[in-house]
N, C-alpha and C positions, 0 to 999 in steps of 0.2 A: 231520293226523297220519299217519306214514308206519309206524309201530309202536306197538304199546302192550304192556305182559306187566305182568304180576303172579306174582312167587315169591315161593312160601311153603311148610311143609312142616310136615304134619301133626305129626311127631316132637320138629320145633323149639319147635311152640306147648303139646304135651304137657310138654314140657319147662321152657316159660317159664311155664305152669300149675300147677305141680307148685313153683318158685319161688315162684310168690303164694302160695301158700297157708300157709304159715309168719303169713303175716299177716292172711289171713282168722281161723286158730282165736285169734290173739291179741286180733281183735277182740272174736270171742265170747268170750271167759274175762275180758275189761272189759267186756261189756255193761253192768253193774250201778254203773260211776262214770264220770257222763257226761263231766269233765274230760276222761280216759283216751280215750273214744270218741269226743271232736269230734279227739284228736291222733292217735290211729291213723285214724279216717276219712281224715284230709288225708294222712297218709302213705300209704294204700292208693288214693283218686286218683293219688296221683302216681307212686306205683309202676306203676300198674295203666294209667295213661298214656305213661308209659314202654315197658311191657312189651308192649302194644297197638301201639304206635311200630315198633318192632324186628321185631315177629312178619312183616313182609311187605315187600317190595320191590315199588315202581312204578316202570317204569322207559317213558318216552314217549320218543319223537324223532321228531322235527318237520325239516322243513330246515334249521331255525334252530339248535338247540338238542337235546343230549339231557338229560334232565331223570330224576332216579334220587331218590326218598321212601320217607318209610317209607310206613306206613297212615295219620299222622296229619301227618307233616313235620314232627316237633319238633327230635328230634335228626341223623336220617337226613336228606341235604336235600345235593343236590348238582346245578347245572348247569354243562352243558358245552356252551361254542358251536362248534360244527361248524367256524369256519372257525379255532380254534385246536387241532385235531385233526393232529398230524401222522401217526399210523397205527395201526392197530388190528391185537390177535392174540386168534385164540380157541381155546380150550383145552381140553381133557375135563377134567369134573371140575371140582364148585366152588371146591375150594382148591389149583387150579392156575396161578392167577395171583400175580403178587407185586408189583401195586400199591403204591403208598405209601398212598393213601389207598382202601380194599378193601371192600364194602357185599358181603354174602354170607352167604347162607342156602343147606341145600342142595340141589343143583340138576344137572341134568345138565353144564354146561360153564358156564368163565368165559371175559368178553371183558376184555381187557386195551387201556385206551384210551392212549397215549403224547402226551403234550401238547406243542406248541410251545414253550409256557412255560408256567412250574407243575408243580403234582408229577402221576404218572402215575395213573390211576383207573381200578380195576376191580373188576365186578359181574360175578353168577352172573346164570344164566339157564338158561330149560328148551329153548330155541328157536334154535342158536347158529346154523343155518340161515339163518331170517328175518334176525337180522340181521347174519347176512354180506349179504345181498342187498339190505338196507336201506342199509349202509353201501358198497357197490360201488355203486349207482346214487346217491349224494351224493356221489362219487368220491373217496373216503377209502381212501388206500394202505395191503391188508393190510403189515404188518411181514415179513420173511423168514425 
């Protein structure tokens, strides 16, 4: 493994928090009719797996491969083979990229991946540094 990061942001998960809970107090005010409590139980699973999903960015690259998850990979879930990379740009700012397909939380910069073929993909990060230096020694041409 040539990189690894994880971004997340305390603000983002206060936030995604602050959403569950609508469905926590709903739970508590059906405590008392179990039908009620097995259907909001399975709905707050699967909100609360969802939400769990989203709260975080993993992002690896490999020689092979850059590989971008959430915390859980259900919905978040993207790889990218290195040799259909045709060049990368990075950016201040996490919503300074304009990907088609865009994973972003926020963060101090985004890289913007431009693909051979397929559509273009870009992620935030706290480290636009490392991987500029990750992607210049797999000799992946920054964009202009």
């Amino acid at each position: 493994m040539l990189y690894e990061e994880t971004v997340q942001s305390r603000g983002y998960n206060l936030f995604l928090a602050i959403l569950f809970a609508p469905i926590l107090i709903v739970l508590f005010a059906v405590r008392n009719n179990p039908p009620a409590v097995g259907i909001v139980g399975i709905e707050a699973i699967i909100v609360f797996a969802i939400i769990w999903d989203i709260s975080a960015l993993n992002i690896r690259i490999t020689q092979e491969e850059i590989r971008i998850r959430g915390r859980l990979g259900l919905l978040v879930r993207k790889t990218i083979k290195i040799e259909d990379i045709e060049s990368y740009s990075v950016k201040e700012g996490w919503m300074s990229c304009s990907g088609l397909l865009h994973f972003t939380l926020p963060a101090k910069a985004c890289v913007l991946i431009t693909r051979k073929k397929g559509i273009s993909v870009s992620f935030s990060t706290n480290r636009p540094e490392e991987i500029t230096y990750v992607f210049s020694t797999l000799g992946i041409p920054r964009a202009p």
